[in-house]
N, CA, C and O atoms as CSV, one atom per row, in Angstrom:
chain,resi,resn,atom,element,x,y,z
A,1,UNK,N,N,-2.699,11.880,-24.896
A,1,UNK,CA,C,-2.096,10.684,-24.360
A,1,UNK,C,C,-0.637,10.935,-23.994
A,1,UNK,O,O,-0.300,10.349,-22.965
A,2,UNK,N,N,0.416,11.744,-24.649
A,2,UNK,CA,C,1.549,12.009,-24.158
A,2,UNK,C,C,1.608,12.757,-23.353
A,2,UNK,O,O,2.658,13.165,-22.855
A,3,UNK,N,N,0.011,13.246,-22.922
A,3,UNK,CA,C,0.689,14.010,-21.612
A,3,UNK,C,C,0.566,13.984,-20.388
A,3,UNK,O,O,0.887,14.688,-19.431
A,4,UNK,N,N,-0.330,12.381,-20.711
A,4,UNK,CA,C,-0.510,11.660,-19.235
A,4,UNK,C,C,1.065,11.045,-18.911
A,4,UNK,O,O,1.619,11.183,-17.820
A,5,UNK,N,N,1.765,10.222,-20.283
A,5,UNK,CA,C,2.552,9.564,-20.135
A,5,UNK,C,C,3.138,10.891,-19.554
A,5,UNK,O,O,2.720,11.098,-18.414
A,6,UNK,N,N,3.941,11.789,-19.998
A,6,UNK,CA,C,4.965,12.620,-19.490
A,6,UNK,C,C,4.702,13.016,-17.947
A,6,UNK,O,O,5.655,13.077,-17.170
A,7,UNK,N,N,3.059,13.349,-17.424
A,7,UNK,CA,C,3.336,13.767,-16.145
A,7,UNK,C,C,3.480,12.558,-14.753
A,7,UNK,O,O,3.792,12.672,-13.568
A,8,UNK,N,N,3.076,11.415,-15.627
A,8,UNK,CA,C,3.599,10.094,-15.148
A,8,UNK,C,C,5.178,9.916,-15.051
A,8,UNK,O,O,5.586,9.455,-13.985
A,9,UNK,N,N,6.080,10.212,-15.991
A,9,UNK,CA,C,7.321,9.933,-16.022
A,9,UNK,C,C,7.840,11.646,-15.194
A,9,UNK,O,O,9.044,11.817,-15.382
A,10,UNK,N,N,7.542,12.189,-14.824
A,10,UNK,CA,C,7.751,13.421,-14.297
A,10,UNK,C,C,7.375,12.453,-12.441
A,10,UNK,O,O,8.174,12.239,-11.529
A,11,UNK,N,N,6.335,12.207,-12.507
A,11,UNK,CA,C,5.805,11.509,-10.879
A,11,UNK,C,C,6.833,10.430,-10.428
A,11,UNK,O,O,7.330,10.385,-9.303
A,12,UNK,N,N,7.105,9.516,-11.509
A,12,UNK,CA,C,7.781,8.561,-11.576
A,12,UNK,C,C,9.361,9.015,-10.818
A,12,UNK,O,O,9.715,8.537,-9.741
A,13,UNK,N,N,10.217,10.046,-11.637
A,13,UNK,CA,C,11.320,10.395,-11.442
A,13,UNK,C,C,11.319,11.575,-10.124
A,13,UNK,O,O,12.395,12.119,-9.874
A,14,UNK,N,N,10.283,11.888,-9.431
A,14,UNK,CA,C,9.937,13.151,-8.371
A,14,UNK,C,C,10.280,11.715,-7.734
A,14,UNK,O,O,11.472,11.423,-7.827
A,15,UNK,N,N,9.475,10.783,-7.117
A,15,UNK,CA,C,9.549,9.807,-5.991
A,15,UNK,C,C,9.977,8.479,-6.259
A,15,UNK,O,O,9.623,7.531,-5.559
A,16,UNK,N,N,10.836,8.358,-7.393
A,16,UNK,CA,C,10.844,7.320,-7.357
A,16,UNK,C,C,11.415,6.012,-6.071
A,16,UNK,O,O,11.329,4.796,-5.897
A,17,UNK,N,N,11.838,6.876,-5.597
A,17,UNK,CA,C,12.024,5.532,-3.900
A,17,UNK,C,C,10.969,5.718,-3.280
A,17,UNK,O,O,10.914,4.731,-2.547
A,18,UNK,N,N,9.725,6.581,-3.002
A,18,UNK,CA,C,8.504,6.055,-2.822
A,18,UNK,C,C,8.175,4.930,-3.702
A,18,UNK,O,O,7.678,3.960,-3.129
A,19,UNK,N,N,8.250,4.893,-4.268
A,19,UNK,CA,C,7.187,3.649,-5.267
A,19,UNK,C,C,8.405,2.642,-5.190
A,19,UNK,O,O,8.084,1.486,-4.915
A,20,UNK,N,N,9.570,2.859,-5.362
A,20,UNK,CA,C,10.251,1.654,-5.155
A,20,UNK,C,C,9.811,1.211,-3.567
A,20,UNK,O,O,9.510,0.029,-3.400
A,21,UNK,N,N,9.778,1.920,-2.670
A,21,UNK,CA,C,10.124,1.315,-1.144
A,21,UNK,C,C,8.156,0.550,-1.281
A,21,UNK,O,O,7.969,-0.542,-0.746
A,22,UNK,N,N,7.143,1.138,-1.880
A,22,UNK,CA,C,5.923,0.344,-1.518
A,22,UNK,C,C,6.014,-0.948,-2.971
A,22,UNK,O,O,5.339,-1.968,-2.835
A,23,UNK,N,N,6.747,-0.796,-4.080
A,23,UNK,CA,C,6.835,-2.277,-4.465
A,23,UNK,C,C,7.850,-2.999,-3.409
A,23,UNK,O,O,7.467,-4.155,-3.229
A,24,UNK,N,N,8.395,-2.854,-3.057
A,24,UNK,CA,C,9.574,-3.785,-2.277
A,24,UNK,C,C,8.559,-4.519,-1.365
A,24,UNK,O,O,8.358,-5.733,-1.381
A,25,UNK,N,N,7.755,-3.323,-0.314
A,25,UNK,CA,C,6.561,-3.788,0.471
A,25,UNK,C,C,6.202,-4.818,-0.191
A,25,UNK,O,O,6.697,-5.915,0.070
A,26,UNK,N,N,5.450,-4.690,-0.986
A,26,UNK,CA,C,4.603,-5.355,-1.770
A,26,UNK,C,C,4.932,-6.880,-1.984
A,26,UNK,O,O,4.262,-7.906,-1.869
A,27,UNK,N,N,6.240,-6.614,-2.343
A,27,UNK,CA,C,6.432,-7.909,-2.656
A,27,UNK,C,C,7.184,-8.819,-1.545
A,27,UNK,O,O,7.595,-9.971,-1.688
A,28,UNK,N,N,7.258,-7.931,-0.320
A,28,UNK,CA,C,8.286,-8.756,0.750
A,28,UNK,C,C,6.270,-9.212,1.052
A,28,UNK,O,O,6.133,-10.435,1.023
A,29,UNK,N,N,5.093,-8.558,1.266
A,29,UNK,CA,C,3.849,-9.019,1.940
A,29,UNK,C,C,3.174,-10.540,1.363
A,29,UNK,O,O,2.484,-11.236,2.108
A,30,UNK,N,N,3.544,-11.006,-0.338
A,30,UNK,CA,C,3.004,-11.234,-0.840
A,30,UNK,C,C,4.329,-12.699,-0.726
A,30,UNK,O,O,4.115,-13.891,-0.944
A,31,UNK,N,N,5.340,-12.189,-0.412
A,31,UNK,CA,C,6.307,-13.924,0.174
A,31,UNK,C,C,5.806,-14.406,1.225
A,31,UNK,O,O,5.478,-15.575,1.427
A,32,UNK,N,N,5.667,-12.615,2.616
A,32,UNK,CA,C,5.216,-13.337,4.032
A,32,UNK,C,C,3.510,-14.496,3.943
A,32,UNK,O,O,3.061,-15.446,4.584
A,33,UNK,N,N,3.162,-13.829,2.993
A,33,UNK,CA,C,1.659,-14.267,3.089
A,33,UNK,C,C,1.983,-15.749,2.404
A,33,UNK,O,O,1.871,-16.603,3.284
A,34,UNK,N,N,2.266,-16.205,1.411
A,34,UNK,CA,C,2.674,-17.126,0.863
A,34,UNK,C,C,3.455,-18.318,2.002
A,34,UNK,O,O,3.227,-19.528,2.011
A,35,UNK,N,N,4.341,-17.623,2.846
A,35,UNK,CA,C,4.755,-18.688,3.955
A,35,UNK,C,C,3.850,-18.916,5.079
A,35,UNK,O,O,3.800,-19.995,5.670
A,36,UNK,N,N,3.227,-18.030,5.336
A,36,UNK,CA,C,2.404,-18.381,6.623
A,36,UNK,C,C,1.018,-18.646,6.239
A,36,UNK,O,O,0.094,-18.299,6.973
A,37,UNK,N,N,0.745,-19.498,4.652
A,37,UNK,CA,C,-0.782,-19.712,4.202
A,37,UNK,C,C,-1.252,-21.185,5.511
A,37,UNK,O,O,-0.744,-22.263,5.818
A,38,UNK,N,N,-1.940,-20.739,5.751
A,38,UNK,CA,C,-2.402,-21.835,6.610
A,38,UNK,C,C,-2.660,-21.634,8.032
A,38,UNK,O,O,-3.430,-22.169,8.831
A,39,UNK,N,N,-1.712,-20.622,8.120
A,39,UNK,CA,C,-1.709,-20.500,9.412
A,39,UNK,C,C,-2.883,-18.722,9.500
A,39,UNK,O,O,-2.444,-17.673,9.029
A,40,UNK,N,N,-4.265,-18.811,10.160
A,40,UNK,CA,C,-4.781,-17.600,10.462
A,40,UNK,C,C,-4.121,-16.838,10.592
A,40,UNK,O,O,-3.768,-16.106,9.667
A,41,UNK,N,N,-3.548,-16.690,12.271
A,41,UNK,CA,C,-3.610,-15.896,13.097
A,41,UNK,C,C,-2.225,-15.185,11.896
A,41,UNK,O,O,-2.688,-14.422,11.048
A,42,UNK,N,N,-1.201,-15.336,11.852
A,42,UNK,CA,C,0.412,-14.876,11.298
A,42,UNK,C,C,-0.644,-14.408,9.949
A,42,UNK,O,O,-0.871,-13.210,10.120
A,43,UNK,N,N,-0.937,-14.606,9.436
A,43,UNK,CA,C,-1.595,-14.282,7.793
A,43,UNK,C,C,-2.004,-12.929,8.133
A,43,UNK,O,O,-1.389,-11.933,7.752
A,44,UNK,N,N,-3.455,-12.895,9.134
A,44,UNK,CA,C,-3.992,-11.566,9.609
A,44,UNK,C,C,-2.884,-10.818,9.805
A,44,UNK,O,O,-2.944,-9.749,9.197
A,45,UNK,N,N,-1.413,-11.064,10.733
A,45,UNK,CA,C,-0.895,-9.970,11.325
A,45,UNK,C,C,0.130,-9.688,10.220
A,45,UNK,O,O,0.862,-8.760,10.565
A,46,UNK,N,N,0.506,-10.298,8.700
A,46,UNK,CA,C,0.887,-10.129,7.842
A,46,UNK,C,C,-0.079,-8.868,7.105
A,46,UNK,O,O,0.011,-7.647,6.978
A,47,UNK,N,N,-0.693,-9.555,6.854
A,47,UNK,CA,C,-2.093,-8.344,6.219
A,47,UNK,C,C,-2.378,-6.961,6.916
A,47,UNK,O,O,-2.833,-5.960,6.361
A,48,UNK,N,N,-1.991,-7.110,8.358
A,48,UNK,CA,C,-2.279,-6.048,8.977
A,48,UNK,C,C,-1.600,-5.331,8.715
A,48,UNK,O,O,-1.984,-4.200,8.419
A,49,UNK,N,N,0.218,-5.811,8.707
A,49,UNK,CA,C,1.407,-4.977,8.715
A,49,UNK,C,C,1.397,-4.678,6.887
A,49,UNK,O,O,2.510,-4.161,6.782
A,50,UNK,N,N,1.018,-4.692,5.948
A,50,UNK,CA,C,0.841,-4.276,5.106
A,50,UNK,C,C,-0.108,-3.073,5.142
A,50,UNK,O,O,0.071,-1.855,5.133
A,51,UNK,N,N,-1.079,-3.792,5.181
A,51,UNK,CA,C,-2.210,-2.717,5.450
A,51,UNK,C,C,-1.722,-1.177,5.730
A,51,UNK,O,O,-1.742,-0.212,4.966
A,52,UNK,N,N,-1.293,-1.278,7.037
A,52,UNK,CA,C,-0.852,-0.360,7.963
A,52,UNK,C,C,0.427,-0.183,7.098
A,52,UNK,O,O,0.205,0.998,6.831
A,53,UNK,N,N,1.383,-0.397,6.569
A,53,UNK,CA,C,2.435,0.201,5.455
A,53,UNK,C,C,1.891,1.387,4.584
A,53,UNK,O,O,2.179,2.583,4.535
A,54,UNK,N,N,0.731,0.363,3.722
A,54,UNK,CA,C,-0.145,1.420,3.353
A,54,UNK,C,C,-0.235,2.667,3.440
A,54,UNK,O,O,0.303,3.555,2.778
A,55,UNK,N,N,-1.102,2.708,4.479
A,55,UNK,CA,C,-1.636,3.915,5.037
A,55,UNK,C,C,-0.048,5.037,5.440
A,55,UNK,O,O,0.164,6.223,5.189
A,56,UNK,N,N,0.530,4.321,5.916
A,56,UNK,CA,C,1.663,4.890,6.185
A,56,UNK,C,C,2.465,5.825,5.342
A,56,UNK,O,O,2.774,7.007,5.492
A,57,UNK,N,N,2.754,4.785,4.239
A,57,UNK,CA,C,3.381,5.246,3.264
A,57,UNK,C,C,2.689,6.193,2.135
A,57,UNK,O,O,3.385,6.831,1.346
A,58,UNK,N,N,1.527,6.228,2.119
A,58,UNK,CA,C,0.528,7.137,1.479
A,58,UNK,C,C,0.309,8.725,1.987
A,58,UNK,O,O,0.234,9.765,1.333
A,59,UNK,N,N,0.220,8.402,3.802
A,59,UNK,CA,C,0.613,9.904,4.047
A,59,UNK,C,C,1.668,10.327,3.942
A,59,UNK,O,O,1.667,11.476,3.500
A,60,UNK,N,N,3.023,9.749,4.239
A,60,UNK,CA,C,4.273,10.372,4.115
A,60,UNK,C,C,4.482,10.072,2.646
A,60,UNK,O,O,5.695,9.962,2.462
A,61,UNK,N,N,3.847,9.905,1.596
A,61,UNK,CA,C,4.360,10.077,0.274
A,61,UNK,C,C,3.689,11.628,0.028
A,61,UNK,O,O,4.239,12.448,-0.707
A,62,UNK,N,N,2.419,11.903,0.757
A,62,UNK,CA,C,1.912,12.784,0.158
A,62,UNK,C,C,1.887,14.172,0.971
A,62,UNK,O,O,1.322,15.239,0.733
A,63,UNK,N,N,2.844,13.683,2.182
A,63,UNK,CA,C,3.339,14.701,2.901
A,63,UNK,C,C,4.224,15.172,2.562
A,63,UNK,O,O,4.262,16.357,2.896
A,64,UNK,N,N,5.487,14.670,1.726
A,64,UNK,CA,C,6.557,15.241,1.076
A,64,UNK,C,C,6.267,16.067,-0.062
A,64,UNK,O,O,6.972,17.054,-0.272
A,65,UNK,N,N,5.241,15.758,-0.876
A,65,UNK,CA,C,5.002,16.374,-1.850
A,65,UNK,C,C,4.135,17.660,-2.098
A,65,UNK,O,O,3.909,18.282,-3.136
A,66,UNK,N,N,3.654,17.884,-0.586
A,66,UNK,CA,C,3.292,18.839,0.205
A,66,UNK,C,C,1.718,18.989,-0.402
A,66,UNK,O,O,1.272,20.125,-0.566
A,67,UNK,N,N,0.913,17.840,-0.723
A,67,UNK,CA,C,-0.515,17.105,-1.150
A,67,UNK,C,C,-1.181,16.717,0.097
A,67,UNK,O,O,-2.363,17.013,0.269
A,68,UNK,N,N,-0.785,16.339,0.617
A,68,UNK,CA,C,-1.655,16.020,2.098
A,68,UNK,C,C,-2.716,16.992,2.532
A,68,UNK,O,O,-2.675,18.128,3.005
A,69,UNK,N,N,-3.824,16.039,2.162
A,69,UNK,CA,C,-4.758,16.720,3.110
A,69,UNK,C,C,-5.782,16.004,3.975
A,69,UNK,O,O,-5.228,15.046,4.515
A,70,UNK,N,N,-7.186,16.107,4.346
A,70,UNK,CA,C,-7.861,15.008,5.108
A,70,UNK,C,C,-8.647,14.317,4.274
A,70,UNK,O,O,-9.126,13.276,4.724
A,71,UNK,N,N,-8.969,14.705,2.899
A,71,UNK,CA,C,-9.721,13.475,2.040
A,71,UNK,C,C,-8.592,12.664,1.746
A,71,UNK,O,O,-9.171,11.581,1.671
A,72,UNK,N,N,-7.409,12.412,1.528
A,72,UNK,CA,C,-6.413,11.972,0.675
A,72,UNK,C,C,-6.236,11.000,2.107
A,72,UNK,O,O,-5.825,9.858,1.899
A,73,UNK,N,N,-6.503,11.360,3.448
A,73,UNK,CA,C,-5.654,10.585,4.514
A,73,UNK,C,C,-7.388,9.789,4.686
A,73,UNK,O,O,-7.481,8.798,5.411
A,74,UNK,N,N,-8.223,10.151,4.205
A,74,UNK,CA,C,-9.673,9.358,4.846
A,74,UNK,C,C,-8.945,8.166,3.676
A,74,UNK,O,O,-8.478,7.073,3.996
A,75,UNK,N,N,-8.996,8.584,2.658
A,75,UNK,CA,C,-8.891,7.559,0.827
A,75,UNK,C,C,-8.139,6.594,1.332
A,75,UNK,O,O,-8.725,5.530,1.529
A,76,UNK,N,N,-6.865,6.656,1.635
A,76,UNK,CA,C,-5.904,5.796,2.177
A,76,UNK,C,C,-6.253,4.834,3.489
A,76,UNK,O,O,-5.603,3.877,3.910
A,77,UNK,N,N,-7.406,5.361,3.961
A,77,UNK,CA,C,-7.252,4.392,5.193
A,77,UNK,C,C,-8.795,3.688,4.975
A,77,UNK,O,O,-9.002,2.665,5.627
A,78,UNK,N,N,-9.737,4.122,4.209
A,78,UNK,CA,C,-10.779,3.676,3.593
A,78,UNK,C,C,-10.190,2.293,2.649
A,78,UNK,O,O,-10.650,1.153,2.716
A,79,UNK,N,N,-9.211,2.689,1.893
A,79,UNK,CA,C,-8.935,1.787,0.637
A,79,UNK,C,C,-7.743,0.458,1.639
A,79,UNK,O,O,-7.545,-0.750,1.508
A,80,UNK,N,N,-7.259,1.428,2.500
A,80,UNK,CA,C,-6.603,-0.554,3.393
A,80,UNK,C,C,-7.236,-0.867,4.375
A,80,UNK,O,O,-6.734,-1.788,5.018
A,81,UNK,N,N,-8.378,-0.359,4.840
A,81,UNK,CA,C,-9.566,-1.044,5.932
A,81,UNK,C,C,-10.054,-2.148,4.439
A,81,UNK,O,O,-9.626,-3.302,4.428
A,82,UNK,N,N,-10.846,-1.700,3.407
A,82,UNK,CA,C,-11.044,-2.618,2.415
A,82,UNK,C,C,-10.420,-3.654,2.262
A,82,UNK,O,O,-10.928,-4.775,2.238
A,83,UNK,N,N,-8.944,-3.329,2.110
A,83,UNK,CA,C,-8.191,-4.436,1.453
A,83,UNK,C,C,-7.828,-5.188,2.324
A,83,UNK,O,O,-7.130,-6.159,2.032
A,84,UNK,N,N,-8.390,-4.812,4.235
A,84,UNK,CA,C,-7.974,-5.714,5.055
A,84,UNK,C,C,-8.991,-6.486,5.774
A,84,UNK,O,O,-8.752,-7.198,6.749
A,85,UNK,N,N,-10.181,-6.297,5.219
A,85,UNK,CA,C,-11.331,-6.557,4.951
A,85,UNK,C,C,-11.543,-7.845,4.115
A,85,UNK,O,O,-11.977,-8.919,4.532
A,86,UNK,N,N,-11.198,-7.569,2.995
A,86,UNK,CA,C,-11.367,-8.133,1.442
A,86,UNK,C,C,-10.380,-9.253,2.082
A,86,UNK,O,O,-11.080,-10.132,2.586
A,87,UNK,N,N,-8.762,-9.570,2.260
A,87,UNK,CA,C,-8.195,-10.395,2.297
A,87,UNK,C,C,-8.288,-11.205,3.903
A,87,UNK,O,O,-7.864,-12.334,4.148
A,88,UNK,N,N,-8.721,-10.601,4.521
A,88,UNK,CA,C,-9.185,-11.195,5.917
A,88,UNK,C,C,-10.246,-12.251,5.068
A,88,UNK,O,O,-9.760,-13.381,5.109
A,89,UNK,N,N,-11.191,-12.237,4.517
A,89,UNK,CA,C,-11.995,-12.759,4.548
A,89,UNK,C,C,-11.623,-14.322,3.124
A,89,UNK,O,O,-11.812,-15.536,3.200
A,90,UNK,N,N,-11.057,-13.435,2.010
A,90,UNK,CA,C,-10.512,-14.530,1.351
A,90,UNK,C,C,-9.324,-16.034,1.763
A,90,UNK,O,O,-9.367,-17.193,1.350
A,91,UNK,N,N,-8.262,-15.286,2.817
A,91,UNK,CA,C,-7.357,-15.945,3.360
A,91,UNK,C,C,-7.932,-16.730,4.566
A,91,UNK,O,O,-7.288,-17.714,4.930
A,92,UNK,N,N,-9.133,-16.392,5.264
A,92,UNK,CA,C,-9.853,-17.023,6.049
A,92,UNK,C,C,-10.883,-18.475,5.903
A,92,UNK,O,O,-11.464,-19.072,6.809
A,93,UNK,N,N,-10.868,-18.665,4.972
A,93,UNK,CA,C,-11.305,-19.776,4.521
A,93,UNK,C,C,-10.555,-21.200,3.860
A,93,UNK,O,O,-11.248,-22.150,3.495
């Protein structure tokens, strides 16, 4: 168990303005979405521009760290087609 924690706090301190810049995302997506509830069309293109952060920020996190490869770039765009999928359909109703 300490040596998940340690190579976590090792990941943590390698990028930490990656993970700061996708919580910041995170939480600027989760105000936009919150102001434009009601409205479809702005919600989708909220969700989209997350989405697409995502993916973004997943290859260039894992391009710096010189990890990039084509399962890691399918994973990332598999897992925010889902999540743009998943919230298209919840926020749509």
């Amino acid at each position: 168990m300490a040596k998940i924690f340690s190579l976590l706090k090792k990941e943590l301190r390698s990028s930490l303005l990656d993970y700061l810049l996708l919580f910041t995302g995170s939480i600027l997506f989760l105000l936009f979405l919150q102001l434009f509830q009601g409205q479809r069309i702005l919600s989708f293109i909220v969700i989209f521009a997350f989405v697409s952060l995502y993916i973004l920020w997943g290859i260039i996190h894992h391009s710096a760290e010189k990890t990039l490869n084509f399962k890691i770039m399918i994973e990332y765009v598999f897992i925010g087609l889902t999540i743009l999928l998943l919230l298209t359909v919840v926020f749509s109703i």
